[in-house]
C-alpha positions, 0 to 999 in steps of 0.5 A: 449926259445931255444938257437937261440932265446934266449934273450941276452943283445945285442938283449934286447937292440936293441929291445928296440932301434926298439921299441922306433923308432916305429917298430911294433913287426912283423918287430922287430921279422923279425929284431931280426931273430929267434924269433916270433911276439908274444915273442917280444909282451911277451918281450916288456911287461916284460920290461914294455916298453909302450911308442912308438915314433911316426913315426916323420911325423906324429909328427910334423903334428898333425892329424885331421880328413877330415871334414864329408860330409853332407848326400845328401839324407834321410835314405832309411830306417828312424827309425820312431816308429810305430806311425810315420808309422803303415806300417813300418818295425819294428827294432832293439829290437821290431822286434819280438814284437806281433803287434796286430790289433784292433779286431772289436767289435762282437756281444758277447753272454752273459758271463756265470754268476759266480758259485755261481748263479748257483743253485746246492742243497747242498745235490748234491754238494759232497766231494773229497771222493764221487766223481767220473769219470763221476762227475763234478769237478767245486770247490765251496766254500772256500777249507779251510772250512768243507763245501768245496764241488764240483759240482758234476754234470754230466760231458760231455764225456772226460771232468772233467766239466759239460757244464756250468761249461765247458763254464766258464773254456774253454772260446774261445780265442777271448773271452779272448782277448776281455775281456782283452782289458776290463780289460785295458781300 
């Protein structure tokens, strides 16, 4: 601290004498001359001084806070849950919650049955080694066996599957969705 601000007996002491007597360290800088808020806030904690006296009004009336007024009206906007009000606004941590609306029930055309019905001669299926571009590669069998083999059909244009097994692997979404709630139920 430069000489003008520096910190004295005489100023240590009247600082402690403002902030026994509850002067905040805005006023005491003001007081003092030469010397920030914040090197008083610095001083007063290296000397430890944390008790203050209370302003004495305000000691010798204990204060107590008015009585609250009941609310006249109800919330403008009552935080109900969504089974209380399907319409409401959702709030707080469910804001951004997908809110689903129950599909109705469609006609669905059958699922496609699993690859094993599927009747592929073994002598069609072929291994990673003989298949090519135009090949389907729909896996069948255990991979960790010899007798793992692919498909091996034709695949439509552009798509590494043939149409039976493209229908199982690219199913539309709301046929997914459906089987889901399936799954749930």
């Amino acid at each position: 601290m430069n000489e003008a601000g520096a910190w004295t007996e005489e100023r240590v002491e009247l600082l402690k004498k403002l902030w026994s007597d509850g002067l905040s360290a805005s006023q005491i800088a003001a007081e003092l001359g030469s010397v920030t808020r914040n090197a008083v806030i610095g001083k007063v904690h290296r000397l430890g001084l944390s008790g203050r006296a209370k302003n004495p009004a305000a000691a010798s009336t204990p204060r107590t806070a008015p009585p609250r007024k009941a609310p006249t009206r109800s919330p403008s906007h009552p935080m109900g849950g969504p089974s209380s009000n399907p319409g409401a606004m959702t709030r707080g941590a469910n804001a951004l919650a997908p809110q689903y609306a129950a599909e109705p029930e469609a006609q669905a055309e059958p699922a496609p049955a699993p690859s094993e019905d599927v009747v592929i001669p073994f002598s069609e299926r072929v291994t990673i080694m003989d298949l090519r571009e135009y090949m389907c590669r729909w896996p069948m069998g255990d991979p960790t066996t010899p007798e793992f083999r692919f498909c091996g059909g034709r695949s439509q244009t552009g798509m590494p599957y043939c149409s039976y097994h493209a229908r199982i692997a690219y199913q539309p979404a709301a046929d997914r969705r459906r089987d889901r709630g399936k799954v749930r139920a």
